[in-house]
C-alpha positions in Angstrom: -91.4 150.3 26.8 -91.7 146.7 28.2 -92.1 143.8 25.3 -93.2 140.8 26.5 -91.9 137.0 24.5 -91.7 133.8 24.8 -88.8 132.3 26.5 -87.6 130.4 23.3 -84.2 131.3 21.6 -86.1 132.2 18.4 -88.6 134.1 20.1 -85.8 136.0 22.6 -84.1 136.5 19.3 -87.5 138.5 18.0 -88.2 140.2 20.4 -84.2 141.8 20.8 -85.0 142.6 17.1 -87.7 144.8 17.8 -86.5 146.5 21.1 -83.0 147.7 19.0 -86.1 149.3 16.3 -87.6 151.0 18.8 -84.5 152.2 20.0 -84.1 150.2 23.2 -86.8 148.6 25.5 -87.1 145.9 28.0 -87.6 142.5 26.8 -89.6 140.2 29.3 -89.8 136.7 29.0 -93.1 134.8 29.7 -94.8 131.6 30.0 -97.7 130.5 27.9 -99.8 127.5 28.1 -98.1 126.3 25.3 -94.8 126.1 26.9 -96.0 124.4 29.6 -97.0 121.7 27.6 -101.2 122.6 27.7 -103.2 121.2 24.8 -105.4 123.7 22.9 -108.0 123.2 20.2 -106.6 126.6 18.8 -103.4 128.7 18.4 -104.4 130.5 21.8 -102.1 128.4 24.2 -99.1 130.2 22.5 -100.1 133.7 23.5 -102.5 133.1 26.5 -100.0 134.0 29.0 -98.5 137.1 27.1 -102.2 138.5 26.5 -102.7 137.9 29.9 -99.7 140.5 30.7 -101.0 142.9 28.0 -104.3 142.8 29.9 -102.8 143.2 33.3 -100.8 145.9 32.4 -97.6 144.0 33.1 -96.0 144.9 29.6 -97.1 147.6 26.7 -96.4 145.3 23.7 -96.2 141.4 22.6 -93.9 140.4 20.3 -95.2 137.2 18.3 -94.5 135.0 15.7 -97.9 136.0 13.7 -98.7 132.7 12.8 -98.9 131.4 16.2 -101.2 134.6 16.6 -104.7 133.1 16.9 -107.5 134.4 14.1 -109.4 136.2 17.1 -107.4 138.1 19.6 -108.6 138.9 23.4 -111.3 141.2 24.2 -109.3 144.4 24.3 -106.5 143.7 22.5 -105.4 145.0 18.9 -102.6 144.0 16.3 -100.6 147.3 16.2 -98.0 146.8 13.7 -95.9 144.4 12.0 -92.3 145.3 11.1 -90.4 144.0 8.0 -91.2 140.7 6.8 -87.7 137.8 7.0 -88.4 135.2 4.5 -91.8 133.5 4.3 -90.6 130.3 2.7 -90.5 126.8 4.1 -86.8 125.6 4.1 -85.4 122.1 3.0 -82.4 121.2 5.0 -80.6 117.8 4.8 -80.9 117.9 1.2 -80.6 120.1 -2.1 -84.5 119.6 -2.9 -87.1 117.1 -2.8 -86.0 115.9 -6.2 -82.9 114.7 -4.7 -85.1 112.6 -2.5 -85.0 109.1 -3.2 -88.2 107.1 -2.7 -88.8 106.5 0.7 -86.9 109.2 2.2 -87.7 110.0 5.5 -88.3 113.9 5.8 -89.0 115.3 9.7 -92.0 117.6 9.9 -94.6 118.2 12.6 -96.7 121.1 10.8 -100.1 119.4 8.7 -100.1 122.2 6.6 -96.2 120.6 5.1 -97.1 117.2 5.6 -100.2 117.7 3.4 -98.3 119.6 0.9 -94.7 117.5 0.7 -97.4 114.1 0.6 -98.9 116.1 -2.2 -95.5 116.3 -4.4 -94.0 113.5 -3.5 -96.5 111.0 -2.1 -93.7 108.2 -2.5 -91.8 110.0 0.7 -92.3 108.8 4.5 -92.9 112.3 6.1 -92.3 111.5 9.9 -93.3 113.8 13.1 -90.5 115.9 14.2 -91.0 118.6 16.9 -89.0 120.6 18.9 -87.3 124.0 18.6 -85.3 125.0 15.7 -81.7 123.8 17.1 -83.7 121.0 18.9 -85.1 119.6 15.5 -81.5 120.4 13.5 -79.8 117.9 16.4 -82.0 115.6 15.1 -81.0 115.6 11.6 -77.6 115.3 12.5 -78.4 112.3 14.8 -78.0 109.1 12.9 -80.4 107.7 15.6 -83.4 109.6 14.1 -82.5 108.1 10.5 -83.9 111.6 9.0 -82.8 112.4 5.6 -84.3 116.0 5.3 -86.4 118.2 7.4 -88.4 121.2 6.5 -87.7 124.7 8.6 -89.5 128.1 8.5 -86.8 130.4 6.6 -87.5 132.9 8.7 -86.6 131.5 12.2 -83.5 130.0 10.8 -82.3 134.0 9.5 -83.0 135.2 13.0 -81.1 132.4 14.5 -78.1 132.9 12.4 -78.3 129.6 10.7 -79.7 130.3 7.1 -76.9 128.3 6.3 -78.7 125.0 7.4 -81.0 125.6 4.8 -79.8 123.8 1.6 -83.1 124.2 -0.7 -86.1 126.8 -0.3 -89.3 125.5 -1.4 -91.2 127.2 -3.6 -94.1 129.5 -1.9 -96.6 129.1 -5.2 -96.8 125.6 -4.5 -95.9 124.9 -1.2 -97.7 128.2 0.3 -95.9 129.1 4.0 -99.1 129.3 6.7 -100.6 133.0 7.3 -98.0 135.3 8.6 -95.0 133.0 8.3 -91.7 134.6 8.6 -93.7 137.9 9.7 -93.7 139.5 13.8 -97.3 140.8 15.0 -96.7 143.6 17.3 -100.0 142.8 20.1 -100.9 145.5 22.4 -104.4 147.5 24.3 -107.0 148.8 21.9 -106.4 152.0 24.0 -102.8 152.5 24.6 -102.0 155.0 22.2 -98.4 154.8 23.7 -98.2 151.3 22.4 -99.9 152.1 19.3 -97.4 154.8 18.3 -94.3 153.0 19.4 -95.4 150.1 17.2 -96.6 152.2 14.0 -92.9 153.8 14.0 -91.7 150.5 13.6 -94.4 149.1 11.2 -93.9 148.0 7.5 -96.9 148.9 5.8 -96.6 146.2 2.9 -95.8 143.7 5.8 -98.8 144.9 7.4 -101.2 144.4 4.8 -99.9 140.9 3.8 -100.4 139.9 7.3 -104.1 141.7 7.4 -105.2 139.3 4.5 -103.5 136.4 5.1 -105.4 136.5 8.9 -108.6 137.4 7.2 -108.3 134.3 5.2 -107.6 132.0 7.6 -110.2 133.3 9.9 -112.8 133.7 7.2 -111.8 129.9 6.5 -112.5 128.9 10.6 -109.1 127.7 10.4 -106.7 126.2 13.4 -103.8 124.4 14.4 -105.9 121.1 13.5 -106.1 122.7 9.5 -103.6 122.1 6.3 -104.3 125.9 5.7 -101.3 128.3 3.3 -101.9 132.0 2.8 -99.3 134.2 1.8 -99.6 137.5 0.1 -96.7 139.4 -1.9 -96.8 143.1 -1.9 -96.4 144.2 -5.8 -96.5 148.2 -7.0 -99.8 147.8 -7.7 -101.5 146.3 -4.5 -101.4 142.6 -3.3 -101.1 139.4 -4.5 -103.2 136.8 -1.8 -102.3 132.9 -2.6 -104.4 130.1 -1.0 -104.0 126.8 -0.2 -105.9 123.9 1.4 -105.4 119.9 1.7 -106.1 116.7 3.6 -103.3 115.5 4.8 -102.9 112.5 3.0 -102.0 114.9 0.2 -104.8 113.6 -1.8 -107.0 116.6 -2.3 -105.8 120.3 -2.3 -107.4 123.5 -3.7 -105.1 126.3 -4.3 -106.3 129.8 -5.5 -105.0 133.5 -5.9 -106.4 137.0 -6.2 -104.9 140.5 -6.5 -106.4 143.3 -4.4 -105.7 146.7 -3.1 -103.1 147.7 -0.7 -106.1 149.3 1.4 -108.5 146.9 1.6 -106.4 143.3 2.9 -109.3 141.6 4.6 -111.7 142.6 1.9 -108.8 140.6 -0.6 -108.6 137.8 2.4 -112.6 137.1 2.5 -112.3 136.9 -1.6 -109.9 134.1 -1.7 -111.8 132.4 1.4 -115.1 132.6 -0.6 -113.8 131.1 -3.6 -111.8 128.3 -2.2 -115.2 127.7 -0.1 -116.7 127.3 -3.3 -114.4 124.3 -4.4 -114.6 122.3 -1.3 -112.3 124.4 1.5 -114.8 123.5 4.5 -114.7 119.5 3.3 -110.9 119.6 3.0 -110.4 121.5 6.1 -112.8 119.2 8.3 -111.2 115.9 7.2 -107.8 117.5 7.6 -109.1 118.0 11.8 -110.8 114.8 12.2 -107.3 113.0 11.6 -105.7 115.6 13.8 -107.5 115.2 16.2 -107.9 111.4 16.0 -104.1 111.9 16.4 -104.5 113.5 19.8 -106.7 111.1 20.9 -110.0 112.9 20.8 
């Protein structure tokens, strides 16, 4: 079984995770447009050039990071399984929690989504672009030349780098809602390749599974992009799922947040529900204003 990843620590780190499920497999590290520094108006320059080896026959299965795994995939291509979710919470390092804050407080983010919601909370902090890989963006924190007093991480890439420890705060996911499939791996292979398919379902967490099926169905129900201040993040309970929505400008002057429970069975079904409704109070509007200053940003 070849598994093909991106050639970033974290995503080395990943994909070593899953080969030791399946019991040993080769790991091959690719390129993607995104790594090469391509611009994209979607989350397809992260997986362009590992689709291209599913497609080409090159490797059997693509490990992601599911939230860099775009709403529609590549002719051909499937979402085979998801194993066991790390945590799904943004991370606060630098300091004990935004409370702790004082006014003015510089805190290093480059996602919209956090700017949006940390200019929500605390509109009195200056939320500053920070970008870079995980131990890129913790040099910076440590560097008095960056004058950053906090930073916010994914939980999950910080546990699979061995440096939980950074984090000194985890915000809360029901208000500051992680992006859909945060702190979740999307197994990526041929719609055919029953192979694949198997290898990946042995793996597979079904709750994980599900969460990730209607957080996706959400977001892509909602038209949503890198350019969009877009949470989703579903809890697996006994009785089915729990699907949490967010949206915001990223001023962090107008959000809409809203939750539904659903069946295990049925995740897009729950997905398209909390779409709909958050449609209803203004999604599209808060979405749209949220891209126009993205893309303003980049110059378009």
């Amino acid at each position: 079984m070849r598994l093909g990843t991106r050639r970033s620590a974290l995503a080395l780190a990943q994909a070593e995770l899953v080969a030791a499920m399946l019991g040993g497999a080769e790991v091959v590290p690719l390129s993607t447009g995104g790594d090469a520094g391509a611009g994209a108006e979607d989350k397809s320059r992260w997986v362009d050039g590992l689709e291209r080896a599913l497609l080409e026959g090159e490797i059997d299965l693509a490990v992601h990071s599911a939230k860099d795994l775009p709403g529609d995939l590549a002719p051909g291509l499937a979402l085979l399984g998801a194993p066991a979710r790390a945590g799904a919470e943004d991370a606060l390092c630098g300091a004990a929690g935004l409370e702790e804050l004082a006014s003015g407080a510089r805190v290093g983010t480059s996602s919209l989504r956090r700017v949006a919601q940390l200019r929500s909370a605390r509109p009195d902090l200056a939320v500053v672009p920070l970008r870079g890989n995980v131990d890129t963006r913790l040099a910076k924190l440590a560097s008095p030349a960056e004058r950053l007093d906090a930073i916010v991480l994914a939980r999950a890439g910080l546990q699979r780098l061995g440096r939980e420890g950074e984090a000194r705060a985890l915000l809360d996911p029901a208000r500051f809602v992680p992006a859909p499939g945060q702190g979740a791996l999307a197994l990526q292979g041929r719609a055919g390749d029953e192979g694949a398919r198997q290898a990946a379902e042995g793996i597979s967490d079904a709750g994980a599974l599900a969460a990730l099926r209607a957080e996706r169905a959400l977001a892509r129900a909602l038209g949503a992009d890198c350019h969009t201040a877009l949470g989703a993040y579903a809890q697996v309970r006994e009785d089915g799922l729990l699907l949490r929505g967010w949206v915001g400008v990223p001023d962090g002057s107008a959000w809409a947040l809203d939750e539904q429970a659903g069946e295990h069975d049925a995740p897009e079904a729950l997905g398209e529900l909390v779409a709909e409704r958050l449609r209803a109070v203004g999604a599209e509007e808060l979405l749209g204003a949220a891209r126009e200053v993205a893309q303003a940003g980049d110059g378009r």
